[in-house]
VOLUMRO-693237 format. One record per residue (C-alpha): x, y, z; residue number from 1. Coordinates in nm, 3 decimals. Example, Ala and Ser with C-alpha at 12.3 -4.5 7.8 and 13.67 -1.06 7.14 Angstrom:
BEGIN
<site x="1.230" y="-0.450" z="0.780" num="1"/>
<site x="1.367" y="-0.106" z="0.714" num="2"/>
//
This chain:
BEGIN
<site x="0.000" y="0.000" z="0.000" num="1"/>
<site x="0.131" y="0.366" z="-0.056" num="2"/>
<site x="0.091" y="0.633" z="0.165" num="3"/>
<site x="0.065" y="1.003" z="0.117" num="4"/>
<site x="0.278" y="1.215" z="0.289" num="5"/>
<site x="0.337" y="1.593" z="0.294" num="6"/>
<site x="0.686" y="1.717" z="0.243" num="7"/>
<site x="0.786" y="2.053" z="0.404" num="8"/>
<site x="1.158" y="2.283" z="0.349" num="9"/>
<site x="1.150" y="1.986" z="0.018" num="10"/>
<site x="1.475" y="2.164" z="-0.187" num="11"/>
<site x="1.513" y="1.980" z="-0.473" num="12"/>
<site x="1.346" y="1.671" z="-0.311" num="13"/>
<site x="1.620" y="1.419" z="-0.209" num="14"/>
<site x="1.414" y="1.333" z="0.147" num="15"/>
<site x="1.097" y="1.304" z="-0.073" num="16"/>
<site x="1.283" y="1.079" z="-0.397" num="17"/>
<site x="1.371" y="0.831" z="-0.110" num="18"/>
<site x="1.031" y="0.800" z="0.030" num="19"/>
<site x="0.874" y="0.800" z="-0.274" num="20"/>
<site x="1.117" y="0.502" z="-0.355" num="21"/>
<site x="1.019" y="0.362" z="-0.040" num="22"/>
<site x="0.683" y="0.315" z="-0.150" num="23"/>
<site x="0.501" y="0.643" z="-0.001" num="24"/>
<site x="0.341" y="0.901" z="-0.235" num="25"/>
<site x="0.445" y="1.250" z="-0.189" num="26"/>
<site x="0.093" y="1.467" z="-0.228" num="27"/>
<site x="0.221" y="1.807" z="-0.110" num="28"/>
<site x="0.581" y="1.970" z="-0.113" num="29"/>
<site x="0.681" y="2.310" z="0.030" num="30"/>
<site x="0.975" y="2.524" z="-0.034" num="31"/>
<site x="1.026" y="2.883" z="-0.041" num="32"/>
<site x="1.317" y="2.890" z="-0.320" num="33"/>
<site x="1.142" y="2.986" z="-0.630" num="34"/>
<site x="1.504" y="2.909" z="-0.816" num="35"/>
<site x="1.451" y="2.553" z="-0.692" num="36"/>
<site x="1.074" y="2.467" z="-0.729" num="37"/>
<site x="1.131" y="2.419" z="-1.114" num="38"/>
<site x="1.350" y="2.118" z="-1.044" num="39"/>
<site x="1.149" y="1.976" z="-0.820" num="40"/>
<site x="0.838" y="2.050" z="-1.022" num="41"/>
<site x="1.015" y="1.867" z="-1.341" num="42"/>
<site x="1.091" y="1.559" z="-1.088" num="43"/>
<site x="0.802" y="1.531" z="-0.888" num="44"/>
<site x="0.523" y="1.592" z="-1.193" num="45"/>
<site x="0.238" y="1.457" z="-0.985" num="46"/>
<site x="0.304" y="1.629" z="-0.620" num="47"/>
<site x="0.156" y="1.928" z="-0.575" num="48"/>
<site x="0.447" y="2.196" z="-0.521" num="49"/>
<site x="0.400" y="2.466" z="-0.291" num="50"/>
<site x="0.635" y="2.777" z="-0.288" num="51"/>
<site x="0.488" y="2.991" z="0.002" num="52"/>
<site x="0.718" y="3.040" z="0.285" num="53"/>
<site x="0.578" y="2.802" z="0.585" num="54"/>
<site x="0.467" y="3.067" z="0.854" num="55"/>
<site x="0.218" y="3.239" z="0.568" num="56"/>
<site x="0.104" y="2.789" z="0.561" num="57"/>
<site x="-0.255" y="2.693" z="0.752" num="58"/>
<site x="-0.296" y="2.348" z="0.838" num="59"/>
<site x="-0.600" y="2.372" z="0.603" num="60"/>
<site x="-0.344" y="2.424" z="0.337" num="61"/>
<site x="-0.276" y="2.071" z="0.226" num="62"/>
<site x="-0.455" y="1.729" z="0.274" num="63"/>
<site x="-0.472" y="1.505" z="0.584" num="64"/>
<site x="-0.140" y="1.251" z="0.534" num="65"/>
<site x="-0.008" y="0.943" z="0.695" num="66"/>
<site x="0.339" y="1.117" z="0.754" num="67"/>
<site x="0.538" y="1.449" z="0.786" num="68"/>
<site x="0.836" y="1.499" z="0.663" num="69"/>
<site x="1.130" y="1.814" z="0.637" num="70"/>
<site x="1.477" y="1.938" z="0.703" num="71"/>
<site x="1.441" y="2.266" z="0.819" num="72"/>
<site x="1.733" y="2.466" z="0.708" num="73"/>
<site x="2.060" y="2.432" z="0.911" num="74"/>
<site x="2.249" y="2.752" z="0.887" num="75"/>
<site x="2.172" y="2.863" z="1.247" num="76"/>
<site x="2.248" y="2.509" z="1.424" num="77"/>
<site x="2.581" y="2.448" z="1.200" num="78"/>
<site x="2.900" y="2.454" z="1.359" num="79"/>
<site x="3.043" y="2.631" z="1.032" num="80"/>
<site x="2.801" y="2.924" z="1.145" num="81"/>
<site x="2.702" y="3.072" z="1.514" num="82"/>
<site x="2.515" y="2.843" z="1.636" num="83"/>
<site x="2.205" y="3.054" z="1.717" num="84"/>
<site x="1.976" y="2.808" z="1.708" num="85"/>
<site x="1.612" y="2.919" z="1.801" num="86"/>
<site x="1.796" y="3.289" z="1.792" num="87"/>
<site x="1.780" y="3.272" z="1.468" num="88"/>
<site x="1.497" y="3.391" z="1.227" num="89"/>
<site x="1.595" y="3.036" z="1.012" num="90"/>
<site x="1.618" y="2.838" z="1.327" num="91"/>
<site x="1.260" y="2.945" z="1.435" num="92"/>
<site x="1.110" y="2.810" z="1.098" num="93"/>
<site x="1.144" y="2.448" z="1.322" num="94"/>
<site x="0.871" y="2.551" z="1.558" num="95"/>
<site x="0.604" y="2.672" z="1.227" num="96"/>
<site x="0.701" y="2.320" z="1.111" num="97"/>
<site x="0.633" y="2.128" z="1.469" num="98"/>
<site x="0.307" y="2.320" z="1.506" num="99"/>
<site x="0.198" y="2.189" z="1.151" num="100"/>
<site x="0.260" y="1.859" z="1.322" num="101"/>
<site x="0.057" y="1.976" z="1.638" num="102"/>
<site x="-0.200" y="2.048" z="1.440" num="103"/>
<site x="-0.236" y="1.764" z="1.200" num="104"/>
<site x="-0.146" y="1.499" z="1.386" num="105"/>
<site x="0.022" y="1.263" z="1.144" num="106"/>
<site x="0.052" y="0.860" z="1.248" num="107"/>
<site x="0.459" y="0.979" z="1.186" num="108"/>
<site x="0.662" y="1.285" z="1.118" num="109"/>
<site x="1.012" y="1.285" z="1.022" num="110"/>
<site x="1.282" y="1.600" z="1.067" num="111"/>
<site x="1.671" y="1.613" z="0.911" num="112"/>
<site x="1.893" y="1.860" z="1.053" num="113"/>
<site x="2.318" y="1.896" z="1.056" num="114"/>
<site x="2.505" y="1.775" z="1.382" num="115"/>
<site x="2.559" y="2.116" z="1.508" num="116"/>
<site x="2.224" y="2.132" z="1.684" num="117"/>
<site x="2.340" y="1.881" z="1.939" num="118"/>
<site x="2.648" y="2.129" z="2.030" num="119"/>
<site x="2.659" y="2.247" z="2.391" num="120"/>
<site x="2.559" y="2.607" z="2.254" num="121"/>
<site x="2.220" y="2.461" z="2.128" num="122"/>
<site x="2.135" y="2.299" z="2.452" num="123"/>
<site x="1.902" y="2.483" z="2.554" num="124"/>
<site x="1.690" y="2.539" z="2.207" num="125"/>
<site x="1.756" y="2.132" z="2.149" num="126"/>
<site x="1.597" y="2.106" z="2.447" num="127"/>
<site x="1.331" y="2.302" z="2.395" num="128"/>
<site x="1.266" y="2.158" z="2.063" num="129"/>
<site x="1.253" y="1.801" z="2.203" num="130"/>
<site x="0.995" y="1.855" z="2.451" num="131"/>
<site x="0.784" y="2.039" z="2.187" num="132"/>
<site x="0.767" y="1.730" z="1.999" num="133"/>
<site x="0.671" y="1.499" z="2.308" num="134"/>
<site x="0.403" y="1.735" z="2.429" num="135"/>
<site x="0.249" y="1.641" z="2.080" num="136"/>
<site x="0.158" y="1.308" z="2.197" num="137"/>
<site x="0.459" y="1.098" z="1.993" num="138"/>
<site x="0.693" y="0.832" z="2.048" num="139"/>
<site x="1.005" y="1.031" z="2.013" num="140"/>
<site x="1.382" y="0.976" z="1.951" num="141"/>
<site x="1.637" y="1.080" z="1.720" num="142"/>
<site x="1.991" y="0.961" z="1.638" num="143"/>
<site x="2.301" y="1.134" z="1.489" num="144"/>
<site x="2.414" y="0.894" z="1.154" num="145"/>
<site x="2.692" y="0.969" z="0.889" num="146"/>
<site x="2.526" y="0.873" z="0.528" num="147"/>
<site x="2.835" y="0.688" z="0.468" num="148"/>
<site x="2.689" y="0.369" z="0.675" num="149"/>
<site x="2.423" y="0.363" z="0.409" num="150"/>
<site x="2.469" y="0.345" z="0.106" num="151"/>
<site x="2.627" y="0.676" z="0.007" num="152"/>
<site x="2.967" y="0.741" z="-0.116" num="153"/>
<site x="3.010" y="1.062" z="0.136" num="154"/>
<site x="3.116" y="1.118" z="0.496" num="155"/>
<site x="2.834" y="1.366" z="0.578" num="156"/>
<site x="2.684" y="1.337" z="0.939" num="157"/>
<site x="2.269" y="1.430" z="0.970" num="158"/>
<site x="2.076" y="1.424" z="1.289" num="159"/>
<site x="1.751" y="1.258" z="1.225" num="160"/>
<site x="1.445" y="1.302" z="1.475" num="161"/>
<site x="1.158" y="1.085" z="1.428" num="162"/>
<site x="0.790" y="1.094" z="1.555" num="163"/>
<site x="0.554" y="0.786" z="1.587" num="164"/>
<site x="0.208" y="0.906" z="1.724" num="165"/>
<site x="0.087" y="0.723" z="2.094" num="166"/>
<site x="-0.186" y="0.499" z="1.823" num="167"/>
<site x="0.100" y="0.320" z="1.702" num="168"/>
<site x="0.225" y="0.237" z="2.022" num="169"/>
<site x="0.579" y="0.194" z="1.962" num="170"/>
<site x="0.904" y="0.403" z="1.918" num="171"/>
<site x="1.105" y="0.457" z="1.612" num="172"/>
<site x="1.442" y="0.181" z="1.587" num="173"/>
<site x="1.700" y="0.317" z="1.359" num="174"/>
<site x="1.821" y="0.086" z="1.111" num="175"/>
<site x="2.191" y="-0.091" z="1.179" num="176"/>
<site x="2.461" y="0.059" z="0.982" num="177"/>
<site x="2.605" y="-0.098" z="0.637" num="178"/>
<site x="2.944" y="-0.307" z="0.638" num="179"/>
<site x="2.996" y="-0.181" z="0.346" num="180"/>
<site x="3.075" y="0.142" z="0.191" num="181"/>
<site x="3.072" y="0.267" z="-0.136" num="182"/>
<site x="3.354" y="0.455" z="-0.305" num="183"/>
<site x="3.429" y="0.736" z="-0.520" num="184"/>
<site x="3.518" y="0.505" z="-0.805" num="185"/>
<site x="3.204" y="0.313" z="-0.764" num="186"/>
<site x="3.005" y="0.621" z="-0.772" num="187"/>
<site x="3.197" y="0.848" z="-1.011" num="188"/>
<site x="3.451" y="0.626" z="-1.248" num="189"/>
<site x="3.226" y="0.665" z="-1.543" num="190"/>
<site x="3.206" y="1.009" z="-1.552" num="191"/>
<site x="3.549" y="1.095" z="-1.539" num="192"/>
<site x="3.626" y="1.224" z="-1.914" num="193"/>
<site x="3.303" y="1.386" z="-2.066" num="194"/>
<site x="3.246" y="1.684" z="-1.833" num="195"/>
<site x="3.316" y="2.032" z="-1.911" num="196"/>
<site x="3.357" y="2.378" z="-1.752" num="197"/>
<site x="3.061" y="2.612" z="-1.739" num="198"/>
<site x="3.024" y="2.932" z="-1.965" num="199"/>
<site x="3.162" y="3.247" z="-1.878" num="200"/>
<site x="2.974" y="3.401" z="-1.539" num="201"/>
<site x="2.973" y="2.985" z="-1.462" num="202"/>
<site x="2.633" y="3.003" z="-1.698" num="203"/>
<site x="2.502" y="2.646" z="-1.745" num="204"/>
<site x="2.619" y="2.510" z="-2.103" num="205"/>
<site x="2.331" y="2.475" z="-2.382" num="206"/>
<site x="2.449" y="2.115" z="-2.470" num="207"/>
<site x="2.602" y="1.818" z="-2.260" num="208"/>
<site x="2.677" y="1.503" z="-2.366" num="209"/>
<site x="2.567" y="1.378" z="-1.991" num="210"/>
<site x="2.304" y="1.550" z="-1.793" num="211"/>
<site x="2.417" y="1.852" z="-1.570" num="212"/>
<site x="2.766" y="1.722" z="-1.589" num="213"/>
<site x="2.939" y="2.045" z="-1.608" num="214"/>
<site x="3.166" y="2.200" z="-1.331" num="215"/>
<site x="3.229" y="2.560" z="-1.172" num="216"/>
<site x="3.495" y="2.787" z="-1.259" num="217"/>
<site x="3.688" y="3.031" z="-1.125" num="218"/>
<site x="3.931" y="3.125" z="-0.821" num="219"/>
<site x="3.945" y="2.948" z="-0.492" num="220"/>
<site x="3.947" y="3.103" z="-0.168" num="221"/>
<site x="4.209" y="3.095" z="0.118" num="222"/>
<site x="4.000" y="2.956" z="0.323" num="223"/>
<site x="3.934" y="2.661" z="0.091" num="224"/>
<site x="4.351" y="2.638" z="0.052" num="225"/>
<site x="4.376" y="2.590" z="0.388" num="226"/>
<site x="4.291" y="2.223" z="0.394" num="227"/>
<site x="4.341" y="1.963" z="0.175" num="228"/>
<site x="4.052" y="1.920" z="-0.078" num="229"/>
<site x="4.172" y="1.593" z="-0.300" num="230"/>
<site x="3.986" y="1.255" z="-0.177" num="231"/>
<site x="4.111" y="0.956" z="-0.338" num="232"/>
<site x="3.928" y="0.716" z="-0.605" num="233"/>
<site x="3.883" y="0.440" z="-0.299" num="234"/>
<site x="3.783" y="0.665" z="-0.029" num="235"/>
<site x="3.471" y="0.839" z="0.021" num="236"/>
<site x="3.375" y="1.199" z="-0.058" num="237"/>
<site x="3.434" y="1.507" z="0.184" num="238"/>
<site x="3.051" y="1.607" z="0.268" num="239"/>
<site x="2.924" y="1.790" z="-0.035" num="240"/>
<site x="2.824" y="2.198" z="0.074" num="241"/>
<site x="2.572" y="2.397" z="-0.073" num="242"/>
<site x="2.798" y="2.638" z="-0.246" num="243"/>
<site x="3.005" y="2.540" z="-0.554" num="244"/>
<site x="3.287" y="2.743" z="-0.439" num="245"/>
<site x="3.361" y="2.451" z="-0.215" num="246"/>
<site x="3.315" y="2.128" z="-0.407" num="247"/>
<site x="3.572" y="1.866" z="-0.371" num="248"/>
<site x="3.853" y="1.813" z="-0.593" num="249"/>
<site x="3.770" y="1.531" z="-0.855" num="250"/>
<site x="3.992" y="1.233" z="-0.720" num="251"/>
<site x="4.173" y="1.230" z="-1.077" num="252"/>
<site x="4.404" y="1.535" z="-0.874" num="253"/>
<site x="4.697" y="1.425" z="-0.670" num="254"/>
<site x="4.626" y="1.475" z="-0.271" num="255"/>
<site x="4.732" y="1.844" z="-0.211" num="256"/>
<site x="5.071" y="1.954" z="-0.050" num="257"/>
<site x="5.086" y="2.145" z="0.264" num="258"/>
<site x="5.368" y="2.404" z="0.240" num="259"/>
<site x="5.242" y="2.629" z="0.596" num="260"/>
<site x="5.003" y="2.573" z="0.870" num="261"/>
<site x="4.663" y="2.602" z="0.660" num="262"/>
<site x="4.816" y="2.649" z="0.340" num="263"/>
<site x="4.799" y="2.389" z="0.076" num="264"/>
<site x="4.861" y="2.421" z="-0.279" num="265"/>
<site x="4.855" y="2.235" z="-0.579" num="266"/>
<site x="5.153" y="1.978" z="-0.697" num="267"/>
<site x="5.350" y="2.215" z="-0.858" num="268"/>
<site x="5.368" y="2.098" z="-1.294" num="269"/>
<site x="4.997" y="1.904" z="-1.193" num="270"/>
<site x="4.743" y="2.179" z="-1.171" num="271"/>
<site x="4.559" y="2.058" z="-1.429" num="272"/>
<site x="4.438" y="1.778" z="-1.321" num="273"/>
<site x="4.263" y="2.011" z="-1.010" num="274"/>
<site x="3.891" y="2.065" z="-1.108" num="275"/>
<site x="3.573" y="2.068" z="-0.910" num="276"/>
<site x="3.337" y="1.810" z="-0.872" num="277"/>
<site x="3.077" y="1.871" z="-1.184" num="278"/>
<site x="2.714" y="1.886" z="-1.108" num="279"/>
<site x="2.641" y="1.561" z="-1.209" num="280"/>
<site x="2.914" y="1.412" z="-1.014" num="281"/>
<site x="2.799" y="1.580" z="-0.638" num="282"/>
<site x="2.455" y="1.462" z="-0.759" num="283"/>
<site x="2.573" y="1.102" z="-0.783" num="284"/>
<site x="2.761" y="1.147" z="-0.432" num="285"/>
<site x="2.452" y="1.249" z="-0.323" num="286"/>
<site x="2.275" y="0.937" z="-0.483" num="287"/>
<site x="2.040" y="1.123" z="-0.680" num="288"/>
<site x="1.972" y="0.880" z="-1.024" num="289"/>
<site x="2.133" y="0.982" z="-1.352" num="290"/>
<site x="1.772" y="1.120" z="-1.491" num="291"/>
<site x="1.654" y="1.374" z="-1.224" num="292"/>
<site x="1.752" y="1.684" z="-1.420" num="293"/>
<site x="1.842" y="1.982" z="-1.144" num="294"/>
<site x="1.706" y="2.305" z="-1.364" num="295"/>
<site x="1.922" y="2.664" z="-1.340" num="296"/>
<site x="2.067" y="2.942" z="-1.496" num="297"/>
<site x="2.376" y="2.960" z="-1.321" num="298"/>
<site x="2.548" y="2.621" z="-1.283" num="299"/>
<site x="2.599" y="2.760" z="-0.883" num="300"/>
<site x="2.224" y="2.671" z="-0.821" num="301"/>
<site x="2.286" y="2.307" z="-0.878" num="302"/>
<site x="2.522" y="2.318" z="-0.630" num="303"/>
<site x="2.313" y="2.487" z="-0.362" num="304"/>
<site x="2.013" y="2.246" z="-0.423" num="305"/>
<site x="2.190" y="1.918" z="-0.403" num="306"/>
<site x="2.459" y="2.003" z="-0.122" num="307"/>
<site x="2.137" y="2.106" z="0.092" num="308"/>
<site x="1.961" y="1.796" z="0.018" num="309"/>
<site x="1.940" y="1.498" z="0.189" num="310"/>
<site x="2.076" y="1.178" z="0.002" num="311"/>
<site x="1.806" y="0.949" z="-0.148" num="312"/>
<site x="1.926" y="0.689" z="-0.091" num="313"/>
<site x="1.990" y="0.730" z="0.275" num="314"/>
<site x="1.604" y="0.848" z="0.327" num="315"/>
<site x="1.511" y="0.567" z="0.137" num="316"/>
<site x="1.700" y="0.316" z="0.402" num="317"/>
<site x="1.531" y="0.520" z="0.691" num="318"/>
<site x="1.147" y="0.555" z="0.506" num="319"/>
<site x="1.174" y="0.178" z="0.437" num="320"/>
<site x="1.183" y="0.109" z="0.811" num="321"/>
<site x="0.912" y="0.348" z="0.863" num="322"/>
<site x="0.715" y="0.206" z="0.633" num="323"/>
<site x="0.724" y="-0.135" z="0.751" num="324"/>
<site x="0.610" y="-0.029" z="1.072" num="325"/>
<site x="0.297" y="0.112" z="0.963" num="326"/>
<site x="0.222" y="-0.161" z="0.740" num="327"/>
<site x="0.257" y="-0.384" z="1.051" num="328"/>
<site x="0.036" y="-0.135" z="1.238" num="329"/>
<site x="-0.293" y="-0.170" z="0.979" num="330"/>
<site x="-0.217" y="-0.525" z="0.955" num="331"/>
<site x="-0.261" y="-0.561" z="1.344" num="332"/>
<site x="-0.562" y="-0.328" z="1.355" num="333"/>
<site x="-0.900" y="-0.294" z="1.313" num="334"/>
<site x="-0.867" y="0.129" z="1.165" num="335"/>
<site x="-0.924" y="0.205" z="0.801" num="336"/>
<site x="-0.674" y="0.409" z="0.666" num="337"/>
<site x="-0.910" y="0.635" z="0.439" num="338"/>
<site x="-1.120" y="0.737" z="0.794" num="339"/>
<site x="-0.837" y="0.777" z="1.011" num="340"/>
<site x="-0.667" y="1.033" z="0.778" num="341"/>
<site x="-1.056" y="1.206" z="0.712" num="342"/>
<site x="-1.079" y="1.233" z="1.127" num="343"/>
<site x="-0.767" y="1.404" z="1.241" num="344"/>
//
């Protein structure tokens, strides 16, 4: 059976193309970025795509759903920024999303978020935030997981908070992680030789031989000199960011030399084997399939949408488990789905 959830802070929908792969059907999707709702429009053909920004949103605003599900935006709770937290005009957004949940009263909701928020400096909003979810009458727990233990070819580290309402009368059990891990030359090999550099202004070019496999130009920072930026072809990707500026070196480069305390260059009579990651090739370390086309202007944008996504296929492991616990709750129970969802 499918179930429909609503999708809230959706980017370019990598949380939403794992449930949706899971099984569930995504009905609704909210974000605010009118640069990204065209890509997720273009991949998600049949969900209806919201682009209001959530505190204007009314529970009366989209169906009844089995399930919940968002990653409110990070920048206040990263550890790259000041950890403001519930301070922070971005951080608050987390409390219009929880009282969407207070109000609907999915059977589950589901919230992604970066590792920062469990920093000492965040105590007291983490806190907070955790006892507004129990006083909504769920199950709750939530677990810090790096992607890499699941299927995806990146170290990147996610807290992910799950709610199962008091009907279904158990808690949430994150999956075990993988054995196995994937590598940059199982993800990436293929795409080694047919990419090419964006236009002038890093424009997106008007023909690829491979879909959005075209890479960012242009100078690179101290700050991103500072530390080596080369991964190697059996190793796993450094997390991929939401700003091009600070892709990863394709593993084709040569690890970078350290000549000063954070100051790396290039092996001198090899810089030009130093590129960034293309498009394409972040999206694949991101596990997003060959065929979901990310739509921009500015090659940048496809950047920003899939280094704040969440990795398909690591929702996908963590909807899979959710689903099976419903389906083992309507299998054990007398409710109908269709007048549960009509009576909350």
């Amino acid at each position: 059976m499918k179930y429909s959830i609503a999708s809230f802070f959706s980017g370019c929908g990598g949380l939403d193309l794992g449930f949706e792969n899971a099984g569930f059907d995504i009905v609704f999707a909210n974000e605010f970025n009118k640069k990204i709702t065209p890509t997720l429009k273009k991949n998600f053909p049949h969900t209806e795509v919201d682009d209001r920004d959530i505190k204007l949103l009314k529970s009366t605003d989209f169906p009844n759903t089995i399930g919940i599900v968002g990653g409110p935006p990070c920048q206040s709770w990263s550890i790259a920024g000041k950890l403001r937290g519930l301070d922070d005009q971005r951080g608050q957004v987390f409390l219009n999303y929880i009282d969407l949940i207070k109000e609907k009263k999915p059977l589950f909701f589901l919230a992604e978020n970066v590792k920062g928020m469990l920093n000492s400096k965040n105590r007291e909003s983490f806190e907070y935030l955790i006892n507004e979810f129990e006083s909504v009458g769920y199950n709750f727990t939530y677990k810090l997981l790096n992607t890499a233990d699941f299927g995806v070819p990146q170290t990147r580290e996610r807290v992910i908070f799950v709610g199962y309402h008091k009907n279904l009368n158990k808690t949430f059990e994150f999956p075990e992680a993988q054995t196995e891990r994937i590598s940059l030359k199982d993800a990436i090999w293929d795409l080694k030789d047919n990419s090419l550099p964006s236009l002038d202004g890093n424009q997106k070019n008007k023909n690829l031989d491979f879909l959005n496999h075209e890479y960012m130009t242009g100078s690179y920072s101290t700050i991103y000199m500072s530390r080596n930026r080369v991964r190697s072809w059996d190793e796993q990707s450094f997390t991929i960011q939401a700003q091009g500026r600070h892709a990863p070196i394709h593993p084709n480069a040569p690890k970078m030399v350290k000549v000063h305390k954070d100051k790396f260059i290039f092996q001198p009579g090899k810089e030009n084997l130093y590129r960034r990651l293309s498009v394409r090739e972040v999206a694949r370390i991101q596990t997003f399939p060959d065929d979901f086309e990310f739509v921009y202007e500015n090659v940048s944008s496809g950047y920003l949408m899939i280094g704040n996504a969440v990795p398909p296929k690591f929702s996908e492991v963590i909807a899979k488990k959710i689903k099976k616990d419903i389906d083992g709750y309507y299998e054990n129970s007398t409710k109908d789905i269709t007048t549960e969802l009509v009576n909350q």
